[in-house]
N, C-alpha and C positions, 0 to 999 in steps of 0.2 A: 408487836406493832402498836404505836401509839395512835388514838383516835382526832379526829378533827377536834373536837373540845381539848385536848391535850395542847394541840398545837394555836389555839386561839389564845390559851393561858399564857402560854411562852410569848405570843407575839406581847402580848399586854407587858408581859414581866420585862419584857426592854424596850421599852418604848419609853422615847427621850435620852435613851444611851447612847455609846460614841457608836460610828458603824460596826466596826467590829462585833459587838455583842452579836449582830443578826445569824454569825457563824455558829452560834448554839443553833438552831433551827434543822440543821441538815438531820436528814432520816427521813424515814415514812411516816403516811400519816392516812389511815381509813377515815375515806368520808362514805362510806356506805356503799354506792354505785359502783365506785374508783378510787384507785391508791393515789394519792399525791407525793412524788418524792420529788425531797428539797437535795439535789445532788450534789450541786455545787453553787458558797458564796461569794460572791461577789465582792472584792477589797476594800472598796468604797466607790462610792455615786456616779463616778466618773467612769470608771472600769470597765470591760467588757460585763454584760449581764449576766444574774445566774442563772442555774443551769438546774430546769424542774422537769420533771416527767410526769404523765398519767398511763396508770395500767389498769387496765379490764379487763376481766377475766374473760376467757372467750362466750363462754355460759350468758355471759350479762351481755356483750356484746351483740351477739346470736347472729353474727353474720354466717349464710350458707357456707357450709364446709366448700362446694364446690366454686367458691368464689377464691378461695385460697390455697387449696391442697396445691393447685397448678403455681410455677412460678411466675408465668407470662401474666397469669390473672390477679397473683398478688400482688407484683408490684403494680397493675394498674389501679388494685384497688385502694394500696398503700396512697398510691399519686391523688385520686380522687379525694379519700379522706385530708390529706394534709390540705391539698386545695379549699375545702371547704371547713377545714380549721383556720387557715388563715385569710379567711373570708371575714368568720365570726372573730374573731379576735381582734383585727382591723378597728371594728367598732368600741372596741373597750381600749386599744395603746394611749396612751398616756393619757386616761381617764381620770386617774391617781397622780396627783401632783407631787411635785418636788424637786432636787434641785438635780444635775446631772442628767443621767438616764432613766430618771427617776418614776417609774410607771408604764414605762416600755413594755410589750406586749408580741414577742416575736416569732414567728415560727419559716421555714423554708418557705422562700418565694419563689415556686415553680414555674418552669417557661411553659414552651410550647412542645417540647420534649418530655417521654415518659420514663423518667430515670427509679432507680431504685434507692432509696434515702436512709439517714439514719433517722429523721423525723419522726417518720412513720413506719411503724413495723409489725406485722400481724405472723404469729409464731403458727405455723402450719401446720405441726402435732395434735392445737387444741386452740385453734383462735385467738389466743390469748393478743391484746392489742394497747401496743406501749404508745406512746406519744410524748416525744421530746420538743422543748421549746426552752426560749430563755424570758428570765423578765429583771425589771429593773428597778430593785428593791427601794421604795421610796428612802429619802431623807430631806431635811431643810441645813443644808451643809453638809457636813457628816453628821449629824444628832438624828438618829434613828425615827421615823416616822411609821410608826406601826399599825395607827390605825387606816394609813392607806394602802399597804401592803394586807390587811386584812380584809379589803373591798375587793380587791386582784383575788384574792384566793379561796375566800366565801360567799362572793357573788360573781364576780366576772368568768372567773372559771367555769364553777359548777352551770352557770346557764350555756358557756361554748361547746361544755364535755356532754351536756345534754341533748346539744340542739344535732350535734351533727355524728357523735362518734358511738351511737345506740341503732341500730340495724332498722330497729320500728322505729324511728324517729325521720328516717329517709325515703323518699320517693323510692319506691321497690323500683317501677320501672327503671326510673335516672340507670340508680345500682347496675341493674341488669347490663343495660347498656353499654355501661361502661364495659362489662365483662363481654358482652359478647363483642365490642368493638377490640378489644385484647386477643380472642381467641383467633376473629378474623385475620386479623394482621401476622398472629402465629399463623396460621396457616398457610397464607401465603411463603411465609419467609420459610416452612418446609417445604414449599414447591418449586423454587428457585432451581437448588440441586437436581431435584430429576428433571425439569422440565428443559434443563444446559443451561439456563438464564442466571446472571448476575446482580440484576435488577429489574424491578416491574415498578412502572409509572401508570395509577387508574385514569382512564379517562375523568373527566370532569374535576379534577385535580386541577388547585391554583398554584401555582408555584409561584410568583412574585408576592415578593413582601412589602408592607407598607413603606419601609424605609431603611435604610443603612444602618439606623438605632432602634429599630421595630421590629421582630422577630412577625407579627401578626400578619395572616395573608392579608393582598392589597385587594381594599375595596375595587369590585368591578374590575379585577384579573383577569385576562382572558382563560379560558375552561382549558385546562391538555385537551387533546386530543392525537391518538394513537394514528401513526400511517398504518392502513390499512394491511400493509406487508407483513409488519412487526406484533400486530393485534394479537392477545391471547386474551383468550376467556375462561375464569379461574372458577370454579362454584365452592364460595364461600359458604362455611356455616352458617350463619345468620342473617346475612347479607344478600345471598343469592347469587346468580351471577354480574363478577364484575369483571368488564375488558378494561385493558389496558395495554400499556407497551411494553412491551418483555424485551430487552436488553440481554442478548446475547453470550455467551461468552465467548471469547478472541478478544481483537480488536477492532474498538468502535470507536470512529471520528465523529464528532461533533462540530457541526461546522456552519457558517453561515456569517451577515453582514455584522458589523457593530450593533448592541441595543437592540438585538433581537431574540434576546433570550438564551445563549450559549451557557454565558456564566451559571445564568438562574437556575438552567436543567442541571447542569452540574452540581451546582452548593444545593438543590434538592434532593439527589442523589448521596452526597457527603451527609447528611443528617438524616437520609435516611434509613443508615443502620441504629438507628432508635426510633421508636414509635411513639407517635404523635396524639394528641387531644383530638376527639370530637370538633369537628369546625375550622382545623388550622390547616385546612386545604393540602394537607401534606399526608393525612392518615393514612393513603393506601401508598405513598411512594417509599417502598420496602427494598430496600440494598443488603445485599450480603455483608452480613453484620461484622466480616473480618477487613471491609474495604479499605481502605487507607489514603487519602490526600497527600500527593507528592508535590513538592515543591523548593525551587532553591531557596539557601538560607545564607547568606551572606554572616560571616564571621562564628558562626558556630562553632563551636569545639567535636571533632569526632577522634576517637580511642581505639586504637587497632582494629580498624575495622577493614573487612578485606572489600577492597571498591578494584579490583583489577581485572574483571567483569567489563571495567567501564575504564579503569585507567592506567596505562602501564610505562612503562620505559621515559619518566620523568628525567630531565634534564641532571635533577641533582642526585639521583639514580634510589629516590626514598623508593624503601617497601612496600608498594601498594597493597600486599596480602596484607598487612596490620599496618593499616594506615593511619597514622598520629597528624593531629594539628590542630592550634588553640584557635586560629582565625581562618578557616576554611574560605574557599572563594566560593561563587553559587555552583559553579558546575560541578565540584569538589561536593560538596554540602550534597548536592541531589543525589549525584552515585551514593553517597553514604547514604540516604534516606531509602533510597529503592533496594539497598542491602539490606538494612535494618530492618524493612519492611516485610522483607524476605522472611528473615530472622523470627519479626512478631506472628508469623503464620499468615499474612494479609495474602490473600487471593484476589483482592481486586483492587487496582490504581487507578485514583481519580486523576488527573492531570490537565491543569490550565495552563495553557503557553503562556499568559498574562504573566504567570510568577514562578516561571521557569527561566534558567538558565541556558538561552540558549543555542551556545557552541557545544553544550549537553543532549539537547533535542536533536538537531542535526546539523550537516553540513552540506553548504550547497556544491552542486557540481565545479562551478567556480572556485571557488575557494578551495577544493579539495586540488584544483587543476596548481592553483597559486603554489600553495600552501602542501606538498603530499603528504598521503596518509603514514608514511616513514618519521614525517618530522611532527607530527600530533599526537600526544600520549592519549585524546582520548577519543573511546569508540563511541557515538553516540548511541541514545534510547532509541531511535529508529532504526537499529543495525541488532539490537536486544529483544526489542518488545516479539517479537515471533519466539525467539528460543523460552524466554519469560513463558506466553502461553504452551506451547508444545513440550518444554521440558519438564518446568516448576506447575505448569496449573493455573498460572497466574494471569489474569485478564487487564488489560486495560482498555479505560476509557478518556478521549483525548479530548479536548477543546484545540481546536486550532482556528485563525483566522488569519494566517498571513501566508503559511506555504501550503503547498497543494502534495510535500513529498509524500504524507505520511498516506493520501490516496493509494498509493503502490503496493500496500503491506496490511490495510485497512480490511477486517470481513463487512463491518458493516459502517455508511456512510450514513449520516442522519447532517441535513439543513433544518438547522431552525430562521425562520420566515414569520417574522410578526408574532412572534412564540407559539406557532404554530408549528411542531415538527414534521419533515417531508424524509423517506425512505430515497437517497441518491443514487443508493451504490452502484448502481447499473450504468447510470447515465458517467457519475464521476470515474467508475472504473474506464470508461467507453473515451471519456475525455484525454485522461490520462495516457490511456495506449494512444491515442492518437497525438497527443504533445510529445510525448519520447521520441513517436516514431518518426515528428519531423522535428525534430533535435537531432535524431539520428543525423536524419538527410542532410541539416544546414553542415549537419559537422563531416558528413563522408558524402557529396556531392554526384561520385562515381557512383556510389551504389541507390539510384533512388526507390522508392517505395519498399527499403528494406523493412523485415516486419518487428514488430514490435516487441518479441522478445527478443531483439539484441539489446531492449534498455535493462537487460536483467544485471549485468556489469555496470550500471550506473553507480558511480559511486558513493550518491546518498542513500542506496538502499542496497548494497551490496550485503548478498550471500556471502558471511563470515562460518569461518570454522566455529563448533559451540564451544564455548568458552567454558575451563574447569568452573564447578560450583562454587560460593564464598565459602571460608571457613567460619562457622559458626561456635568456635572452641572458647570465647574470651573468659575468663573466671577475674567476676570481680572480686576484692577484698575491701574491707574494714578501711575507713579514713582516718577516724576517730580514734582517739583513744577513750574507751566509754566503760562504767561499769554500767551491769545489767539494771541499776535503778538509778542511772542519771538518766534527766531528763534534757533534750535535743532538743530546743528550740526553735519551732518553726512558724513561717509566717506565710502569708500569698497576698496577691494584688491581683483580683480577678480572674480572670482566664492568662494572664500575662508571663505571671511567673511564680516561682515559689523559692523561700528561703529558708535554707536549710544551718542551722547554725550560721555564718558568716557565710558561707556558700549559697550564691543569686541563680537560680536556674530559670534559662529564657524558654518560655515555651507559647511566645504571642503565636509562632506561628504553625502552631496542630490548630488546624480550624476545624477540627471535631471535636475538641473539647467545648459541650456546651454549653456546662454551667460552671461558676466559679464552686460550687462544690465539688465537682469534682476535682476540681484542682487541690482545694482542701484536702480532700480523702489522698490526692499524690503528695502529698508533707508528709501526711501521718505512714503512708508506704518506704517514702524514701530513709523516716526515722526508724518507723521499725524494722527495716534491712540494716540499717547502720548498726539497731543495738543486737538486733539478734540469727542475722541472717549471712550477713557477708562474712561466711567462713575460708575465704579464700579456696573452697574446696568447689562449690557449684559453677557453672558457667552460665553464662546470663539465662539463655534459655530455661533453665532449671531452677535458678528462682525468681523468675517471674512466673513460672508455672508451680512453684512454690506459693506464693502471694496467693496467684487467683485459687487456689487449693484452699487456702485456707479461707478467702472472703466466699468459697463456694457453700463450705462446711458451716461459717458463721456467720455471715454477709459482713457488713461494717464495724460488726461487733468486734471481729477480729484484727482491727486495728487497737482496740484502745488499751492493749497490754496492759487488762485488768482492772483500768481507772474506768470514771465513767466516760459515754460515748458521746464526744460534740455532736450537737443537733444540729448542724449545720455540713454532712457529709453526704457525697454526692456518689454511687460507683460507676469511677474509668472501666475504658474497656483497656483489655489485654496488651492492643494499641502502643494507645496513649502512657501505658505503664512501663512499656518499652523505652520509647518517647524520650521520656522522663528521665530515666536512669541515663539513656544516649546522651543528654544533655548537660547530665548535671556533671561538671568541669572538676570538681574533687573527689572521682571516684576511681579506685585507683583499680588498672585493670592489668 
């Protein structure tokens, strides 16, 4: 390994050369404390930046072992550090002048979600603690600018790597904290399973955000609070006890006027199968981490997927067991998503009527009168969602605000009222039997004050036969023609999409992807199934449970097929890797 003074002579020895020369620099390089490696250069000024790392021996480090043997505590402690790497380095970006990207100073810019990164990585055998970033190697044109690239790397650094990423350099408390705000939230999300709950919202939890562009809780939010029906009180490790709403499993309607908080409880719930920062009024809202956001998706492409669950005896007499089609319609699109979801092992369905399809959701008794259920191929989600929990396991949670069917089938009814949530089920169940039972009456006149189970034949919530299970057999293969050291070209555009060689894959709408890293880390999945996985032999299930097998064993490292690892990767869930492959239009199944 070559010494700092090694690497000072080099910079000297090209300084005033064309860009290029800066490529002699890659290697390592001991500055005493920490390894500095130059991983990868940069083309010229304009380019994406390069690509450096620092490593610390766990030794030097000296963070408590018991801060990282656990995984739930490393990656919170991983998040911490990066946070407050890219605190201090903030103050040093383009301190160092030049021309391009020239003094750029970059690391993960983390939300308000506690993800697992390639940034920051602390090896659990022995502490060892890497730190990936990029920077951007000065020049004045392309003529090499050396001695500002020498300010980045013998001063700006070494005071960042000092200030925040040595054990005694840190508030012990802060530290602490953080880990036991980690442990708590693991604990909860173990008590979910036995206690039947799919989700717990804490009291005093904000859920409103400052704004559509703001992820941050909104100043002066009104506090959750729990109906007193639904209260559980959990005694957390460090925290002590904390009540909150424990969410059910079955089925739970959400319900109540416009702007009164439906959506909000909802998208708090959807991110909360990831754990949250200290202060983002979200920490204790803990969802079963396999939950899933359903929603129509107008024009999507779905690939033999068996949707016959939901839709059969199609006019043009298509296969719904392997259902093909490049421009799917919304109702179309949902049954394939509540399949798939099936597929990805999700146990629990978020669902907003807002961006639902829905002669998917249901049909009213009207329209089924018009219209009979002989000449409609499909079966709606309120005629499923019961077999869903009873047969599959599988819970949903509903937002509705225009029909009252899905009361009939609902176990638990929740009104949100000035984001105040109220415990209905009693009363809406109570309403309910009494609206069928004089629906009855208007409609059979003879017979009045007949009771209330004759609405059981109603036909928006008709008792169906259970429906066979989807087939889950699809075996992708290879699109490409690739050898094993061509490189696949990939691109992303935030949460939006990602491109895969010429192949555009839409994924605006998984609104649980929360950071564009991770959509990063679904490029580098989708290329490395292309070069090394799609052997026409597994079927989806099996590798995608392939994939998280290996990022189990390596985390994100196991993307970089042996190069080095972009600092800029974020890990999807299980999900979303589903998701992705469902979407992506050139994969041949």
């Amino acid at each position: 390994m070559k010494s700092s003074e090694d690497l000072r002579r080099m910079l000297r020895a090209v300084d005033h050369k064309s860009y290029p020369a800066y490529k002699d620099l890659r290697g390592v390089y001991s500055f005493g404390s920490f390894v500095l490696g130059i991983d990868h250069v940069q083309g010229d000024p304009f380019a994406s930046p390069s690509r450096l790392s620092i490593q610390i021996d766990g030794a030097k480090a000296a963070f408590p072992p018991a801060y990282y043997k656990e995984k739930h505590c490393r990656i919170a402690l991983q998040d911490y550090l990066n946070r407050l790497f890219y605190q201090e380095i903030e103050k040093y970006t383009f301190k160092a002048k030049g021309s391009g990207k020239s003094g750029l100073i970059s690391v993960s810019r983390c939300g308000q979600e506690i993800l697992e990164r390639s940034a920051v990585t602390i090896r659990p055998a022995d502490g060892q603690l890497l730190v990936r970033f990029s920077v951007g190697f000065p020049a004045n044109g392309r003529t090499i600018n050396a001695s500002q690239l020498e300010r980045i790397l013998f001063e700006f650094l070494p005071a960042c790597v000092t200030a925040v990423l040595f054990y005694r350099r840190l508030p012990a408390a802060k530290v602490q904290s953080v880990i036991h705000l980690a442990e708590d939230q693991q604990f909860i999300r173990s008590r979910l399973e036995p206690l039947g709950l799919c989700a717990f919202v804490a009291n005093g939890s904000v859920l409103p955000r400052q704004s559509g562009v703001s992820d941050r809780p909104m100043k002066d939010g009104i506090p959750f609070v729990s109906p007193k029906s639904m209260e559980v009180t959990l005694n957390l490790p460090h925290h002590g006890p904390l009540s909150g709403m424990g969410i059910r499993k079955g089925i739970t309607l959400i319900v109540g006027g416009g702007y009164h908080g439906k959506s909000t409880l909802l998208e708090a719930l959807e991110l909360g199968v990831y754990n949250h920062i200290a202060g983002d009024g979200r920490e204790y809202v803990i969802t079963d981490d396999s939950a899933l956001k359903i929603r129509a998706e107008d024009g999507r492409s779905i690939k033999k997927t068996d949707i016959s669950m939901f839709i059969n005896n199609l006019p043009n007499k298509k296969d719904t067991r392997a259902f093909y089609s490049e421009d799917a319609s919304g109702s179309t699109s949902q049954a394939a998503n509540v399949v798939e979801g099936m597929e990805s092992g999700a146990k629990v369905f978020l669902i907003d009527e807002d961006t639902c399809a829905t002669n998917f959701m249901i049909r009213d008794e009207l329209m089924q009168r018009v219209v009979c259920r002989e000449e409609e191929p499909i079966t709606p989600f309120i005629e499923r969602a019961r077999f869903l929990y009873e047969k599959c396991g599988i819970s949903s949670v509903l937002v509705a605000g225009s029909s009252g069917a899905y009361f009939y089938i609902a176990d638990t009814i929740l009104q949100m009222d000035r984001y105040v949530p109220k415990d209905i089920t009693e009363f809406a169940k109570k309403e309910a039997a009494e609206y069928a039972a004089a629906s009855v009456s208007a409609s059979h006149p003879s017979s009045p004050g007949q009771p209330a189970a004759a609405v059981q034949g109603r036909p928006a919530v008709q008792k169906l036969p259970d429906p066979a299970l989807p087939s889950f057999q699809r075996v992708p293969s290879c699109n490409m023609a690739l050898r094993r050291d061509d490189r696949l070209k990939t691109r992303t555009r935030g949460t939006d999409d990602v491109q895969l060689g010429h192949e555009n894959i839409d994924l605006r709408y998984l609104e649980q992807l929360a950071d564009q890293e991770q959509t990063a880390a679904l490029s580098y999945i989708l290329a490395l199934a292309e070069k090394n996985l799609l052997d026409g032999r597994k079927t989806m299930t099996q590798l995608v449970d392939a994939i998280c097998a290996l990022m189990d064993q390596k985390g994100l490292a196991g993307l970089s097929a042996g190069g080095y690892l972009p600092t800029d990767l974020a890990m999807p869930r299980r999900q979303e890797i589903f998701a992705c492959f469902n979407r992506y239009r050139g994969l041949k199944l």
